[in-house]
C-alpha positions as CSV (number, residue, x, y, z in Angstrom):
1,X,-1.1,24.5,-78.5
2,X,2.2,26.3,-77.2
3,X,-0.2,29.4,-76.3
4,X,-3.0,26.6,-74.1
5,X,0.1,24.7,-72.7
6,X,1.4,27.8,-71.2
7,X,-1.9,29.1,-69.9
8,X,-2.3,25.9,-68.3
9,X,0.8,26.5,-66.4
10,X,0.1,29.3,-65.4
11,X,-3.8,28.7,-63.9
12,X,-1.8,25.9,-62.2
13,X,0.8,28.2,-60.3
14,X,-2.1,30.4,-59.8
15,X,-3.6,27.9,-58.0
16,X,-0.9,26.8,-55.9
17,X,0.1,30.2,-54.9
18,X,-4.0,30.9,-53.8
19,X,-3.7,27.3,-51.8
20,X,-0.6,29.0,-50.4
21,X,-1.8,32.0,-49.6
22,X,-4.9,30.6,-48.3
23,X,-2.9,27.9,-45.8
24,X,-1.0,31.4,-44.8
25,X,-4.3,33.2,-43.7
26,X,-5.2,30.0,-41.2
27,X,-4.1,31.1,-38.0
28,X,-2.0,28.4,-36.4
29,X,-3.4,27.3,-32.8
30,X,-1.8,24.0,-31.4
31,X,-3.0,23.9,-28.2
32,X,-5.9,25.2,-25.8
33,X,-5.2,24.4,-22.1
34,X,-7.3,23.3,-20.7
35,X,-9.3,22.2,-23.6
36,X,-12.8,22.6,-21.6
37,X,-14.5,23.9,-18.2
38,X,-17.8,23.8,-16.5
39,X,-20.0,26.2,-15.7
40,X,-21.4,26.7,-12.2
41,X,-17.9,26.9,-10.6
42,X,-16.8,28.5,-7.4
43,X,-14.5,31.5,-9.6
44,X,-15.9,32.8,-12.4
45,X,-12.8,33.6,-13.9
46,X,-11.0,30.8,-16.3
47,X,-7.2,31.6,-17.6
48,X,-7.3,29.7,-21.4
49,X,-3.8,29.5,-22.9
50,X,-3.6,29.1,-26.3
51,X,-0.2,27.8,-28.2
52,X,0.7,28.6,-31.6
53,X,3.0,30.3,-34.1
54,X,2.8,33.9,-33.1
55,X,-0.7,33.9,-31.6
56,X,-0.2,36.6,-29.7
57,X,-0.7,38.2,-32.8
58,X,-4.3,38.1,-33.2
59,X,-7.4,39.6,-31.3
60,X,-9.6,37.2,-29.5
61,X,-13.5,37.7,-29.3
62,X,-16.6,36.1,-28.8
63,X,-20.3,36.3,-28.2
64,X,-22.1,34.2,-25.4
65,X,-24.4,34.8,-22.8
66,X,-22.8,35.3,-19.5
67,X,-19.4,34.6,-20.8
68,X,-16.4,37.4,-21.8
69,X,-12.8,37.8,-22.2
70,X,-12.0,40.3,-19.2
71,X,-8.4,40.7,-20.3
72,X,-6.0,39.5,-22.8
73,X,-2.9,38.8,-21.7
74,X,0.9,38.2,-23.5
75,X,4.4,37.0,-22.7
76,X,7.7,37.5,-24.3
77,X,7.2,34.9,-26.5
78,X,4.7,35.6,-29.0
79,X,3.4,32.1,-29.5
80,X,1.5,32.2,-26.1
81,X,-2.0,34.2,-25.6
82,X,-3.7,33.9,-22.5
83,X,-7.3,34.5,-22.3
84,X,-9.0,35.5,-19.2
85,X,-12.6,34.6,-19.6
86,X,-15.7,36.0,-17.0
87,X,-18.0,33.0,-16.5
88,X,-21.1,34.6,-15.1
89,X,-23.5,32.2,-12.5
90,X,-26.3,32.7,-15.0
91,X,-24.0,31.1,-18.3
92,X,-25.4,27.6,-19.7
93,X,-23.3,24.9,-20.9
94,X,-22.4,24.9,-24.6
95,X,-20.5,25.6,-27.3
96,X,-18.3,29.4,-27.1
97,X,-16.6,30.1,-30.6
98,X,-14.3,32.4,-30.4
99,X,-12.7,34.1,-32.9
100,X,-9.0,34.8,-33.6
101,X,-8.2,37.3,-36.0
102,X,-5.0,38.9,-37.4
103,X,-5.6,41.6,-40.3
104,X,-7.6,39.2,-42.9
105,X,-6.7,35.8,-41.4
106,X,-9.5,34.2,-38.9
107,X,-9.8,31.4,-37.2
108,X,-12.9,29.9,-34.5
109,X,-11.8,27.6,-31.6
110,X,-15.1,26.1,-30.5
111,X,-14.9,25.9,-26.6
112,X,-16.8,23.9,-24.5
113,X,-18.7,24.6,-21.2
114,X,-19.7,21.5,-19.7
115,X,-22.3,20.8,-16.9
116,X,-21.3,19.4,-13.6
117,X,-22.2,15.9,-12.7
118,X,-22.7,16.8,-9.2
119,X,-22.4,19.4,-6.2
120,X,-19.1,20.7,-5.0
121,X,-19.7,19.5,-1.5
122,X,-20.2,15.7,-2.5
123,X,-16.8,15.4,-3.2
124,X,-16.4,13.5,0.0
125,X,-12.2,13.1,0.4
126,X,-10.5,10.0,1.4
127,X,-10.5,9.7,5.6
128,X,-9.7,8.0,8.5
129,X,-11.9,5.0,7.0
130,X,-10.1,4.2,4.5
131,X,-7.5,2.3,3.7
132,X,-4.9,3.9,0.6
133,X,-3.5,1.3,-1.9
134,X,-0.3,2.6,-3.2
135,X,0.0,1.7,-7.2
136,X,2.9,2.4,-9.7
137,X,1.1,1.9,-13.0
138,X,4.0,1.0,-14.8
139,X,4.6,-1.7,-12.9
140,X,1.1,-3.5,-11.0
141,X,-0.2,-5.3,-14.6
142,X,0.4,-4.9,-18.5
143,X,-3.5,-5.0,-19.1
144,X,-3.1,-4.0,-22.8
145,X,0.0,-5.4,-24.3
146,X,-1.3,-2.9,-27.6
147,X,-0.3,0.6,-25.8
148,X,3.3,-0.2,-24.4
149,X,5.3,2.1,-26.8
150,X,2.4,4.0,-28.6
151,X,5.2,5.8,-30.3
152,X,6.9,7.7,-27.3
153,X,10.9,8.4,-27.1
154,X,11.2,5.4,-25.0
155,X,10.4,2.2,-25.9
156,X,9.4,-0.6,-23.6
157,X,12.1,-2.9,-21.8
158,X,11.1,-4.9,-18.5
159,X,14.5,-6.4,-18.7
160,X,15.9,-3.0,-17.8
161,X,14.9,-1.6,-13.8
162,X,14.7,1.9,-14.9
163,X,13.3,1.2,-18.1
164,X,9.2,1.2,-19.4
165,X,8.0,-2.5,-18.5
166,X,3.9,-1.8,-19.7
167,X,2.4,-1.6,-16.6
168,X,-1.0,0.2,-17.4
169,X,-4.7,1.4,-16.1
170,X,-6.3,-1.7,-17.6
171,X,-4.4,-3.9,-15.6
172,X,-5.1,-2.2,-12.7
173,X,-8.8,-2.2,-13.5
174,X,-8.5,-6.0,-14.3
175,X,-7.2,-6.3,-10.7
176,X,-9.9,-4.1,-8.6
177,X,-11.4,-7.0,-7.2
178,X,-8.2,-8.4,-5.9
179,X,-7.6,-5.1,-4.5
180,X,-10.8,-4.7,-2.7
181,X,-11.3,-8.5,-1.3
182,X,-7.8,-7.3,0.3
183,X,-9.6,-4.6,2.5
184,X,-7.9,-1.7,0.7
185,X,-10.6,1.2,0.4
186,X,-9.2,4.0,-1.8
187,X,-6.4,3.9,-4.9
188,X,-3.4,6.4,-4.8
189,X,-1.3,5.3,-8.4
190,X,1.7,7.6,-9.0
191,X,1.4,10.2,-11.7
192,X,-0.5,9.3,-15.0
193,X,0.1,12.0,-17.1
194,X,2.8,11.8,-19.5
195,X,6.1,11.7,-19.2
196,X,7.8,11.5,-22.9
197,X,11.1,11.3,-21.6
198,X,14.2,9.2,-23.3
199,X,15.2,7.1,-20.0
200,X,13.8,6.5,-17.0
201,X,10.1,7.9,-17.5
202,X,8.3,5.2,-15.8
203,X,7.3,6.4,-12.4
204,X,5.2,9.9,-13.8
205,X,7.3,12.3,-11.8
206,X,9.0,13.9,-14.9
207,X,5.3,15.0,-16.4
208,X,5.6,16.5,-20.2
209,X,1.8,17.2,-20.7
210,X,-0.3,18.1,-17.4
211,X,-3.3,17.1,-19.1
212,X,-2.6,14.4,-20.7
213,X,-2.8,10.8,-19.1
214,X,0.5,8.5,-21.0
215,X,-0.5,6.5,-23.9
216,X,1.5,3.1,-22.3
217,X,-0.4,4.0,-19.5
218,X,-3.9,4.9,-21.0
219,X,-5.7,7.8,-22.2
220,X,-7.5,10.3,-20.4
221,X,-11.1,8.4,-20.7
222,X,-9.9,5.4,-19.7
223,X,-8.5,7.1,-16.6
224,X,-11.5,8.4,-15.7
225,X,-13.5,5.0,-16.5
226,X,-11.0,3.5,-14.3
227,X,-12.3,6.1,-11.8
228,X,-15.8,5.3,-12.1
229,X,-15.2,1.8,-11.9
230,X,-14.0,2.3,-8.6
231,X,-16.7,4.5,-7.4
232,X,-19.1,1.5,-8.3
233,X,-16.9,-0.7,-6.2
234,X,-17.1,1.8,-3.4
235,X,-13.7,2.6,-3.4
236,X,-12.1,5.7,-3.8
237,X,-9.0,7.6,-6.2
238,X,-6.4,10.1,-4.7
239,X,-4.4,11.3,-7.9
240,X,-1.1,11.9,-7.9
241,X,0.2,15.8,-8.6
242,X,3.1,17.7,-8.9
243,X,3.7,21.5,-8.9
244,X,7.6,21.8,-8.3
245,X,8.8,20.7,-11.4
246,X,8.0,19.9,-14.9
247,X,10.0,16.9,-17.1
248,X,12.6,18.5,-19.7
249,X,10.7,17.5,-22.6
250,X,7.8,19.5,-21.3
251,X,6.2,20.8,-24.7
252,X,6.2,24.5,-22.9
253,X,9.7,24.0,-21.2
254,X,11.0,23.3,-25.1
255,X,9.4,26.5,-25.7
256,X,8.7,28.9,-22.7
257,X,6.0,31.3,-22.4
258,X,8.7,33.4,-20.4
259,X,12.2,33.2,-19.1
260,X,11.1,33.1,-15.2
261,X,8.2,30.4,-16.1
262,X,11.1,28.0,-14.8
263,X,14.4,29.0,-12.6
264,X,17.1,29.2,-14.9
265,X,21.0,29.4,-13.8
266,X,24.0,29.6,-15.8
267,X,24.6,26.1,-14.4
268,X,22.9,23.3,-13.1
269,X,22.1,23.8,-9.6
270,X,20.2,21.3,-7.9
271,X,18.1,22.2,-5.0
272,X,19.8,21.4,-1.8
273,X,16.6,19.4,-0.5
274,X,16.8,20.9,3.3
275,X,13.1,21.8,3.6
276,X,14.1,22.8,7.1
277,X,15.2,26.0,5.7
278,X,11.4,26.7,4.2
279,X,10.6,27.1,8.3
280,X,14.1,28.4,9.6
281,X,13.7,31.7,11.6
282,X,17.1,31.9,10.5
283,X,17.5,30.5,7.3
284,X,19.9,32.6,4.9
285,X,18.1,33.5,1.6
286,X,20.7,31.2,-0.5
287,X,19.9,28.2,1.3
288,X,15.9,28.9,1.1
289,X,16.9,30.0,-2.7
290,X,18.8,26.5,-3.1
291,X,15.8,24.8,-2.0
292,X,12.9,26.7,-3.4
293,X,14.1,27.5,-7.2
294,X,17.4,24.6,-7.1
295,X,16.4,21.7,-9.6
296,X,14.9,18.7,-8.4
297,X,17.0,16.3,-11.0
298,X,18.9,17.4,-14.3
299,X,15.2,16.1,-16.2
300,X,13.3,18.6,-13.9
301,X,13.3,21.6,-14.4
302,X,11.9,23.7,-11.4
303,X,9.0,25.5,-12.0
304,X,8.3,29.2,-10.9
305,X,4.6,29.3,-9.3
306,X,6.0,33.1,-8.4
307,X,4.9,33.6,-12.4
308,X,1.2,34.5,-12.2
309,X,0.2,32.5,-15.2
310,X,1.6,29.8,-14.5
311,X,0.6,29.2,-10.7
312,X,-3.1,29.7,-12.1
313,X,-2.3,27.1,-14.7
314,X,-1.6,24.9,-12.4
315,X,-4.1,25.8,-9.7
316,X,-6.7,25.8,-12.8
317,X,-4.9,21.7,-13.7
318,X,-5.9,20.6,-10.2
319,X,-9.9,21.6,-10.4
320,X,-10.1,20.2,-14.1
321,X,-8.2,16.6,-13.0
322,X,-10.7,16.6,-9.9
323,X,-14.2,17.4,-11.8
324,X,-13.1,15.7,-15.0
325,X,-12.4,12.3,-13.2
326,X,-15.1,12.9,-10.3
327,X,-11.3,12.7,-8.0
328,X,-11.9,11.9,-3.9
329,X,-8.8,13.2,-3.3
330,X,-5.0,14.7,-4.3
331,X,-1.5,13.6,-3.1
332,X,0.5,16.4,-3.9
333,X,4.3,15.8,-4.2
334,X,7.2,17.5,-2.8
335,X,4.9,20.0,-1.1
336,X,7.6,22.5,0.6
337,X,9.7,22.5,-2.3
338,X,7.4,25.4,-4.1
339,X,7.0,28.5,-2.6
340,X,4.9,28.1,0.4
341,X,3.1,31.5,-0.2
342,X,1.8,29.6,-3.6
343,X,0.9,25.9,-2.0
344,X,-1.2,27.5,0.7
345,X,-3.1,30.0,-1.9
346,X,-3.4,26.2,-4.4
347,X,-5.3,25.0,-1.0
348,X,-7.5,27.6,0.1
349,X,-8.8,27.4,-3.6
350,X,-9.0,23.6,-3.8
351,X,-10.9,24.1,-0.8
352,X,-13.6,26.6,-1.8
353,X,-14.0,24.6,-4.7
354,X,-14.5,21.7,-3.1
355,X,-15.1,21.5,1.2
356,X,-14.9,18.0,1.9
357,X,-11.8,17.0,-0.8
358,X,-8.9,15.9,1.1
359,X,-5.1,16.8,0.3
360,X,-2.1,14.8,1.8
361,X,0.7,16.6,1.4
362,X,4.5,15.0,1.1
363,X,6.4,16.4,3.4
364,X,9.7,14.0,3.8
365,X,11.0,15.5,7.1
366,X,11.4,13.3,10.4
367,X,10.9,16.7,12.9
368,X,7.0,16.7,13.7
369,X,8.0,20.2,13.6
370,X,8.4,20.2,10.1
371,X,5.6,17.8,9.0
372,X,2.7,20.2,11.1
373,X,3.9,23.1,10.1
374,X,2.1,23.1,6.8
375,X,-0.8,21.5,7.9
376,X,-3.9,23.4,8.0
377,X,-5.0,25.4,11.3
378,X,-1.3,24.8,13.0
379,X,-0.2,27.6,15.0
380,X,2.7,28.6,13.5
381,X,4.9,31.3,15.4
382,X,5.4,33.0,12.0
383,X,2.1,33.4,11.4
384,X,2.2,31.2,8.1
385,X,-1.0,29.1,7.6
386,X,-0.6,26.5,5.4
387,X,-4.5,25.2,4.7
388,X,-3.2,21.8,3.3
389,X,-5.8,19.5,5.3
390,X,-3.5,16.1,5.5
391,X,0.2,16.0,5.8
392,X,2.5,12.3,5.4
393,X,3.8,11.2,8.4
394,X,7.0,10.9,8.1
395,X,8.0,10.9,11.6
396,X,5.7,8.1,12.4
397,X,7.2,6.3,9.5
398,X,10.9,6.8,10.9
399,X,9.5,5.4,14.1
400,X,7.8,2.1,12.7
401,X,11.8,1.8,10.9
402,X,13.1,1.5,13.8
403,X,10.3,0.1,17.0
404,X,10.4,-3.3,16.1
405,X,14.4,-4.0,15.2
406,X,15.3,-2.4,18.4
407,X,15.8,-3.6,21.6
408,X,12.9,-2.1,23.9
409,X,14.2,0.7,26.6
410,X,13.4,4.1,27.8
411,X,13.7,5.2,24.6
412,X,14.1,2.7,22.1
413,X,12.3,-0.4,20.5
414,X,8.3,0.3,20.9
415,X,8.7,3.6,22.8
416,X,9.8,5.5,19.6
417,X,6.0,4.8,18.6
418,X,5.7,6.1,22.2
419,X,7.0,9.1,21.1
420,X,6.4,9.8,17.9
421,X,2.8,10.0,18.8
422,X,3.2,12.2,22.1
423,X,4.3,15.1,20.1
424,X,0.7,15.1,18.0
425,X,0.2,18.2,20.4
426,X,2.2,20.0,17.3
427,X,-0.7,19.0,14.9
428,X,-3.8,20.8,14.4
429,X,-5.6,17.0,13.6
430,X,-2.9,14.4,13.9
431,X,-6.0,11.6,13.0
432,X,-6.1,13.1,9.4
433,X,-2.6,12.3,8.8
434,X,-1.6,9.5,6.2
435,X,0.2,6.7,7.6
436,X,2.5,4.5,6.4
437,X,5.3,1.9,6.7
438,X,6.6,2.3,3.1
439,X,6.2,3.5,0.2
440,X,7.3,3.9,-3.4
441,X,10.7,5.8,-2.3
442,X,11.1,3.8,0.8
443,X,12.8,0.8,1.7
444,X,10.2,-1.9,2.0
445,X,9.2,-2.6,5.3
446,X,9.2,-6.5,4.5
447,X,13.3,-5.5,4.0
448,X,13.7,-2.9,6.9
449,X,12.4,-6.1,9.2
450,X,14.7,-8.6,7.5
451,X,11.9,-10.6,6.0
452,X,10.7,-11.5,9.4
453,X,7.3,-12.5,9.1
454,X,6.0,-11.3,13.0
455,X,7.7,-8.2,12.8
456,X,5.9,-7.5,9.6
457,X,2.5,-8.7,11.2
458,X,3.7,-6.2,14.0
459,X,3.7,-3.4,11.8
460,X,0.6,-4.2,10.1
461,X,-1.4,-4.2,13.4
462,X,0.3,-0.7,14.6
463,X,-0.8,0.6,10.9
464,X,-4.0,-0.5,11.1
465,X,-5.2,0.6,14.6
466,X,-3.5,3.7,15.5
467,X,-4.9,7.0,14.8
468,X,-4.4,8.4,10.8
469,X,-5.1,7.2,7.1
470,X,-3.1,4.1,6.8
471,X,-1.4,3.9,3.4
472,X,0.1,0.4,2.0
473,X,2.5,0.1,-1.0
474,X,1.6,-2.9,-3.5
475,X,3.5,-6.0,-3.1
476,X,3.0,-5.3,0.5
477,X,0.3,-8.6,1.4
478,X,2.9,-10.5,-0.2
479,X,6.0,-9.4,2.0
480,X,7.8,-8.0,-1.2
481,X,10.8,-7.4,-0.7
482,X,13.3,-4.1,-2.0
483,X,15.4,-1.4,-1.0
484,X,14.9,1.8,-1.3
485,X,19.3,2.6,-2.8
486,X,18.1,1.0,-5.9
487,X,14.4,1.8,-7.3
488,X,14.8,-0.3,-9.6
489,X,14.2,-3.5,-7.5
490,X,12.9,-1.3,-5.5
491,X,9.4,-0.7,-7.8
492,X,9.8,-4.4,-8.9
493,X,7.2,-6.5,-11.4
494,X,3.9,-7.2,-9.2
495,X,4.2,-11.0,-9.7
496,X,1.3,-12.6,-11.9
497,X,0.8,-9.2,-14.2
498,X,2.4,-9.9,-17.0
499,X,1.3,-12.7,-19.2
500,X,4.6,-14.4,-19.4
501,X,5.4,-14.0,-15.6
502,X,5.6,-18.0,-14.1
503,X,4.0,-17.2,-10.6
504,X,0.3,-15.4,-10.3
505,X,0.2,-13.6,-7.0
506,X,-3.5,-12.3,-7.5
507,X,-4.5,-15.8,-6.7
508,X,-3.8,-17.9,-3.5
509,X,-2.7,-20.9,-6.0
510,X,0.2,-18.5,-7.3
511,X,1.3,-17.5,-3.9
512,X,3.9,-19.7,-1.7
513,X,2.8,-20.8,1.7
514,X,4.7,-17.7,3.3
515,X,3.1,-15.2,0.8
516,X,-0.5,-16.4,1.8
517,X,0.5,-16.5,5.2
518,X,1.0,-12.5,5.4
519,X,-1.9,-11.7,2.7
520,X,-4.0,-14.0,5.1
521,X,-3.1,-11.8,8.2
522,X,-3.2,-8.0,5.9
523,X,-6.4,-9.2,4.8
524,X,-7.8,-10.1,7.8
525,X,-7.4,-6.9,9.4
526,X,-8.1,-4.8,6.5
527,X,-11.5,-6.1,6.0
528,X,-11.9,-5.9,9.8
529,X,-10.8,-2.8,10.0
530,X,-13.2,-1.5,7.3
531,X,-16.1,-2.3,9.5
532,X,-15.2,-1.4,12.4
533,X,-15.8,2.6,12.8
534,X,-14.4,3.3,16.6
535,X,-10.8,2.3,14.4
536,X,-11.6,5.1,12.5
537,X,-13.6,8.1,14.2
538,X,-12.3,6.8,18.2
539,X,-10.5,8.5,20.4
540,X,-7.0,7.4,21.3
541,X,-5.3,6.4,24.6
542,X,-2.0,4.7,25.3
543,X,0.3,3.6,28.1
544,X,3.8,4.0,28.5
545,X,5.8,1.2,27.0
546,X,7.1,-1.1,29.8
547,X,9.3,-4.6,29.2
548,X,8.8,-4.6,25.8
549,X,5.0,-4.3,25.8
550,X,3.1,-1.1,24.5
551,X,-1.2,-1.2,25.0
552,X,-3.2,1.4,23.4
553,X,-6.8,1.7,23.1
554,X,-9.3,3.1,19.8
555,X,-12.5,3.7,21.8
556,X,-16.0,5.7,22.0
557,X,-18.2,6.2,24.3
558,X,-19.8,2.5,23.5
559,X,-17.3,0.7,22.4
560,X,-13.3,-0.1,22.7
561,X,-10.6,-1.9,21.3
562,X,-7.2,-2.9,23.0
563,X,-4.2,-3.4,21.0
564,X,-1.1,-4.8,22.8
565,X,2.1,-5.5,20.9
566,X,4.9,-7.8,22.3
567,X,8.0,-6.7,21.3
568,X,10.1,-9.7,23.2
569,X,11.5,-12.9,22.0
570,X,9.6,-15.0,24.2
571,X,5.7,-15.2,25.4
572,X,4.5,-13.0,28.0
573,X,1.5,-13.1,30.4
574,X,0.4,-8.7,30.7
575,X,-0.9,-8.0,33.8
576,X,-3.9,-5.2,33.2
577,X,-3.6,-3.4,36.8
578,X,-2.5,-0.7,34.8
579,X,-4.7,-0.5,32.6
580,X,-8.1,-0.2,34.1
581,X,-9.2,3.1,33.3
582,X,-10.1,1.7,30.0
583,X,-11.1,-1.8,30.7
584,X,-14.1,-0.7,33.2
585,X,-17.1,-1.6,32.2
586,X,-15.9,-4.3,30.0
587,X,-15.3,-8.4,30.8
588,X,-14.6,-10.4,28.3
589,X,-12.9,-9.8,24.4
590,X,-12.4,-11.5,20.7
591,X,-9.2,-12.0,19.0
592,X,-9.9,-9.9,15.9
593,X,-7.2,-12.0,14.2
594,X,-8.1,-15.4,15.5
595,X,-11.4,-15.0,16.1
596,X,-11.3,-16.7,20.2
597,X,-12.5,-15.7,22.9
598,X,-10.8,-14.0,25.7
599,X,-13.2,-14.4,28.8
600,X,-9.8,-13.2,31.3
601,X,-8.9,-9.5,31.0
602,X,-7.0,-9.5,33.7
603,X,-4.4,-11.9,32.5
604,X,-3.3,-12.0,28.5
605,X,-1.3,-14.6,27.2
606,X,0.7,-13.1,24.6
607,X,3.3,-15.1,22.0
608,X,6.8,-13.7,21.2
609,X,7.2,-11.0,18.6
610,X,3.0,-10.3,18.0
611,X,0.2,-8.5,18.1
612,X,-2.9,-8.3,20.3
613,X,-5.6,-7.2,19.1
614,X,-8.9,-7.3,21.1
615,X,-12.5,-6.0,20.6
616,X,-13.6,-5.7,24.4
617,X,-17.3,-7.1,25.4
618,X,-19.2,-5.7,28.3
């Protein structure tokens, strides 16, 4: 018995240690970024990271027709292999195992090539015909109350302004009708991907996983469901990117590939934010340092596209985001804050890959000087080309703070539209520029304008008709108010998306009088707008602001629209002398807005504080 008892004991251990051993011969591989490709693409090369306890270890191999590793490449820290994988034109999608092997431990990763749904070139980019809804997820509609922690560091508070309030891509995708029987024509929502950070994650700026969308916000199908849904809409999705700087519970900041994949000081030092000095002839190289490698925030660690893995990595992010969702288009943030060298290498790439995508870069600068600089086919005096096809503009933006709060004169009130747009002569295509009168960082212009309603309709006709994407922020249609020295408020609760909230803004029944009265007026130029082409492919002409009146005119060679905004307190009768040139040809109009006729061109009654806006008749 004593002699069985202890053999027993002993096949036991023996089996434990062999189901020890055994676990120690399996190869430990946590991650494979990104996870899967396509075949047919523009570079045949693919960079494959692979994460996991001393990978770089092992030997990587496979067999595949019109696939091979080219090189293998490590880092300084051992858990980090990169593969560098030839895709030849003639390789079929499937299944590639390759094999990792270290002495007698072995382990397959099965990777997938996938088939494109469609043609580089019919990726057709947002343009001048669309209209850009502006979305923070977090905080347009809590469509599925079941994913608002989903187990991440921070849980969900709407009492709290900074704090997760369950905003998600199901409530956005409950409201796409709302959003298109506004007019708007294309989504931009603030980043997706997830941002696992202990305060203040809501806004997706902080990202902790570049390919992975949040779980309060949804997952990475839903995403692209959403995406679809909106492509059988006919509307279109600019996503979100960013390529300065990384959240500091990035799962590869907590463990870097290399010391220099991020800029690392002995301190914090945050960048000085004086993209001027990106462009300064004369800019000493601690200032351009301080604003090139300097942090963005004490959560954001700045990342170092100078390291060549990493500015493929992200290069290689951007083409999976835009053929895994089927994307029209990228908003990239902070553009100058990465080196420039890298941003205009990211788009000449995006661009081979993909010809008709569009890219609006943010570049927060009022000099036009600044803003064209980086925009594609500008001629710089340094010789830098930037390739980035759309830029924001900001200095429109600064203009629109200040045209109709001012009182009009040489150079104030309306003529800062004046000449904001005079110096397009710096812009290689000034008409692909996104417009805008807020957005998420910004002041609302509802609160730049002191809640007055005309001055808001004011801005919405300049938006809408002059040259450029137009870009709204939601909350917009219903004059939401918020300033921009506290986000919090700021990136307020879209009224009506939360189950418990007591008004419904969606519908007319929730909204007040005054809320319907500026939806009614967005909406009816939006929708006008979207069928009305010469808005967005004309030619532009204005005249010189004069007593608090500035005409402009979007016109072809068939047909033109005038556009005349009053600036005074009191009605005004305009006199068109001046204005001939344009109105040959043509003898009568329609009030776009009010749908009357106007059957005297030379005479225009227009109210205090408005708008014109007429489609001529010949």
């Amino acid at each position: 018995m004593i002699i069985k008892s202890i053999t027993s004991c002993l096949v036991f251990w023996m089996l434990l240690s062999a189901q020890g051993i055994a676990q120690k011969q399996v190869i430990d591989i946590q991650r494979v970024e990104p996870s899967f490709w396509w075949v047919g693409m523009n570079n045949p090369e693919l960079q494959v990271l692979i994460y996991g306890k001393s990978i770089a270890a092992t030997s990587a191999t496979l067999q595949y027709e019109g696939v091979k590793i080219a090189r293998t490449e490590k880092t300084e820290n051992p858990n980090y292999l990169f593969l560098y994988l030839e895709i030849s034109p003639p390789a079929k999608a499937g299944i590639i195992p390759i094999t990792f092997q270290a002495g007698k431990k072995k382990r397959v990763v099965n990777y997938e090539l996938k088939k494109r749904l469609k043609p580089a070139d019919e990726f057709i980019g947002f343009n001048a015909s669309d209209v850009i809804y502006l979305i923070m997820p977090d905080r347009f509609a809590n469509g599925d109350e079941t994913n608002d922690w989903s187990g991440m560091v921070e849980k969900p508070n709407r009492q709290e302004p900074f704090g997760r309030h369950g905003g998600d891509l199901k409530g956005i995708e409950d409201h796409l009708d709302y959003i298109q029987d506004l007019g708007a024509t294309a989504l931009w929502l603030n980043p997706v991907q997830e941002n696992n950070q202990p305060v203040a994650s809501y806004h997706g700026y902080a990202i902790t996983d570049f390919y992975k969308v949040d779980p309060r916000i949804g997952t990475n199908e839903s995403y692209v469901n959403l995406v679809k849904k909106c492509h059988d809409k006919g509307m279109k999705v600019v996503m979100d990117m960013v390529f300065n700087h990384a959240g500091s519970e990035n799962w590869f900041v907590k463990d870097l590939p290399s010391k220099d994949w991020i800029h690392q000081f002995q301190e914090y030092t945050s960048s000085n934010y004086r993209l001027a000095a990106s462009i300064d002839p004369y800019a000493s190289k601690y200032d351009t340092d301080k604003l090139l490698q300097g942090w963005f925030d004490r959560t954001m660690p700045d990342l170092n596209q100078h390291n060549p893995h990493l500015a493929t990595y992200l290069i290689q992010n951007s083409i999976w985001w835009v053929e895994y969702a089927q994307l029209d288009g990228i908003r990239m943030d902070t553009h100058p804050y990465p080196y420039k060298d890298f941003m205009a290498k990211w788009c000449q790439v995006m661009k081979e890959e993909y010809p008709n995508l569009n890219i609006v870069g943010e570049v927060w600068e009022s000099p036009v000087l600044l803003t064209s600089y980086f925009q594609a086919n500008s001629k710089n005096r340094d010789g830098y080309v930037g390739n980035l096809p759309s830029v924001t503009d900001f200095p429109l933006y600064f203009a629109f703070g200040k045209a109709f709060n001012e009182k009009d004169g040489w150079e104030e009130g309306l003529a800062k539209i004046y000449y904001a747009l005079l110096q397009d002569v710096a812009y290689s295509n000034s008409f692909n520029n996104v417009i805008f009168l807020d957005n998420h960082d910004l002041s609302r212009f509802a609160t730049v304008v002191k809640g007055d309603i005309n001055k808001q309709k004011m801005g919405f006709a300049a938006l809408l008709t002059l040259r450029g994407i137009p870009q709204i922020f939601y909350g917009m249609e219903l004059g939401m108010p918020g300033d921009a020295s506290n986000h919090g408020t700021l990136r307020a609760d879209m009224p009506g998306g939360w189950k418990t909230d007591t008004a419904n803004s969606f519908t007319e029944a929730g909204r007040t009088p005054e809320q319907n009265d500026i939806f009614n007026y967005l909406s009816t130029l939006l929708n006008w707008r979207k069928k009305t082409p010469v808005v967005h492919t004309g030619k532009f002409m204005h005249f010189i602001p004069e007593n608090g009146i500035y005409v402009y005119f979007r016109y072809n060679n068939s047909e033109s629209v005038m556009v005349i905004l009053n600036n005074n307190e009191e009605p005004k009768t305009l006199d068109t002398k001046r204005f001939q040139e344009r109105l040959i040809g043509f003898s009568s109009g329609k009030n776009v807005v009010s749908n009357e006729s106007i059957t005297n061109l030379q005479n225009i009654s227009l109210p205090a504080k408005s708008a014109t806006i007429i489609e001529l008749q010949k």
